[in-house]
N, C-alpha and C positions, 0 to 999 in steps of 0.2 A: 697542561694548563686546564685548569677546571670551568668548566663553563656555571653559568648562573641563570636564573630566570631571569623574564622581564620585570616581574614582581619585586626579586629579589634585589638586584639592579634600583630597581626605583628606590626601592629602601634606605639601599645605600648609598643612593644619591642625597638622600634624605637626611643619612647621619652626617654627610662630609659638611652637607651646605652649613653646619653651624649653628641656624637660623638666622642664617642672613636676607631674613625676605623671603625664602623659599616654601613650600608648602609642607607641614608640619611631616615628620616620614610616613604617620600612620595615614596620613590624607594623601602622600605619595604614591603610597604601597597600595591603597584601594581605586585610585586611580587608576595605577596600572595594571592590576585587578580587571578593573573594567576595561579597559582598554582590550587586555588577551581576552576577556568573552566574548567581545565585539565582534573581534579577530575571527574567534570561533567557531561564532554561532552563523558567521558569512558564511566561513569554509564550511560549516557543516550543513546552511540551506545552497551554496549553491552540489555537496554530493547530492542533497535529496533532489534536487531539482534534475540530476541526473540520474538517481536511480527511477525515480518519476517519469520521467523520457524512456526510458528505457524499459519500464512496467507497461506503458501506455502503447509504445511499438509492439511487444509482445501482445497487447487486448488487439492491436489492430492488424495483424499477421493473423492470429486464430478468426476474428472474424473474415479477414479476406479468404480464407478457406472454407469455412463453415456460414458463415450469414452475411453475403455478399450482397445482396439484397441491404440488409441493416445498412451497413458501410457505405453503401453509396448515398441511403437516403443521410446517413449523417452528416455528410456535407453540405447538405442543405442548410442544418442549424445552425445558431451560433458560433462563431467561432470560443466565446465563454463558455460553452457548454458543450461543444463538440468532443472531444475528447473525455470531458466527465462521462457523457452520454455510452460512447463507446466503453469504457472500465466495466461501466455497469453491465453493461448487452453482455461482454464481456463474462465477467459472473455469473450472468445470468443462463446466458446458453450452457455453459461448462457446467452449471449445477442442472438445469434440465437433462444435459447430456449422461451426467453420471445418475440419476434420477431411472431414466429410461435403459442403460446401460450402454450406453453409444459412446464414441467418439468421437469431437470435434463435427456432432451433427452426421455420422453416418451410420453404420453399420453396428448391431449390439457389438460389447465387445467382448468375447467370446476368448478370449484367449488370457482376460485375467489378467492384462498390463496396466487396466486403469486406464490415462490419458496420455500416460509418454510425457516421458522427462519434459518439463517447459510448457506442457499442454494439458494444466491442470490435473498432473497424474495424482493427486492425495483427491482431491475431488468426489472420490469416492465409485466409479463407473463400475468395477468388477463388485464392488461387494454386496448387493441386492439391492430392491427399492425403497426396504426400510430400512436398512440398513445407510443405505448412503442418504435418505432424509436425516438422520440422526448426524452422521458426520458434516453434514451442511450446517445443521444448526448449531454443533461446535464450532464450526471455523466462523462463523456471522457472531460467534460470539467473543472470539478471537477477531475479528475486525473490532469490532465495536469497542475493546476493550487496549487496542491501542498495540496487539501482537498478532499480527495475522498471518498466515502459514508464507512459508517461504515460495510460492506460487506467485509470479507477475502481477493475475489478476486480482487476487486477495490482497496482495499490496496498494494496487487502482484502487480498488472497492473501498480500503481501510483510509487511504487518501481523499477520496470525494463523500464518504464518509462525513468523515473529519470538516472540509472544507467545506460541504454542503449543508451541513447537520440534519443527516438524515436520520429521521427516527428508527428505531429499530424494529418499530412494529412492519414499517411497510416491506422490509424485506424477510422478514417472517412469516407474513404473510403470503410472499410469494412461496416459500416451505412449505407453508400449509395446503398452496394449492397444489405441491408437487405429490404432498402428502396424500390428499385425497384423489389425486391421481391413480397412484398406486392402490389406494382402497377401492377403485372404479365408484368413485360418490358423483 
C-alpha cells in the first residue's frame, strides 16, 4: 500500500469533491501546505528549545568549575536574562582561557589537548596567543553569521546572539582586548 502526503491527500481530496462547495484543490493543497509547516516549524522550535537547554547546562557545568564565583552572582539576575548572561561568561571565559593557554580557568595547557571534548576544545588553548585570537575571531564570525562551531557554548553565544541582537562590535572588542593582552599594550 503506497502511502501519500498530507499535501498530496489534500489534493485529492480536492479532485473527488467535484466542486461541490469544497475549496478549490490548489487552495486545498496550499492549505495543507501550511498546515505541515505549522506542524514543522513546532517540531522544529520545540528540538531547538532542547538543544538550547542542553547548550545552556553545558555554559553552566563549565562555569560551575571554572567561575563559580560568576554562577552564583548570576542568580541574582533576572531570570530573562540569567541564562543569556551565563552563555555569554560562558564564551567568554573559554576564549580568555584559550587566549592565555589554560583550561577551563586553570593551569596552561601544556599538553596540546586544547579544552577537552565538550569543554570548548576547538577554542583554540594549545595553539599560541595569536594564534588563538585569530581562531576567536573566526568562530564570532561563524556566530554571527548564523554557523557556529559545533561547541555548546558557540551555540549559546550564536543563540543570544541572535535573540539579543548583539552587535558584533562589542564582542570584538573583547578580541581585541584579549589581543592586546598578548601584545602586553
Amino acid at each position: 500500500m503506497a502511502t501519500t502526503s498530507q499535501p498530496q491527500r489534500a489534493l485529492e481530496a480536492g479532485r473527488s469533491s467535484g466542486g461541490s462547495g469544497a475549496a478549490p484543490p490548489a487552495a486545498a493543497a496550499v492549505t495543507a501546505l501550511a498546515d505541515a509547516s505549522l506542524a514543522d516549524a513546532a517540531l522544529a522550535d520545540a528540538s531547538l528549545a532542547i538543544h538550547e537547554a542542553q547548550d545552556l547546562a553545558a555554559c553552566r557545568a563549565l562555569l560551575a568549575h571554572g567561575s563559580r564565583t560568576f554562577l552564583a552572582a548570576s542568580r541574582l539576575l533576572p531570570r530573562a536574562v540569567r541564562d543569556p548572561a551565563c552563555a555569554l561568561y560562558a564564551f567568554c571565559r573559554l576564549a580568555d582561557d584559550a587566549v592565555d593557554g589554560q583550561t577551563g580557568g586553570g593551569a596552561p595547557d601544556s599538553a596540546g589537548a586544547g579544552l577537552g571534548a565538550g569543554a570548548g576544545a576547538g577554542l583554540g588553548a594549545s595553539l599560541g596567543p595569536s594564534a588563538a585570537v585569530a581562531r576567536l575571531r573566526a568562530r564570532l564570525h561563524r556566530v554571527y553569521h548564523g554557523l557556529p562551531m559545533a561547541e555548546p557554548a558557540d551555540r549559546a553565544l550564536a543563540a543570544v546572539v541572535r535573540r539579543f541582537n548583539i552587535p558584533p562590535l562589542l564582542l570584538h572588542a573583547l578580541i581585541e582586548g584579549f589581543e592586546w593582552d598578548t601584545a602586553d599594550r
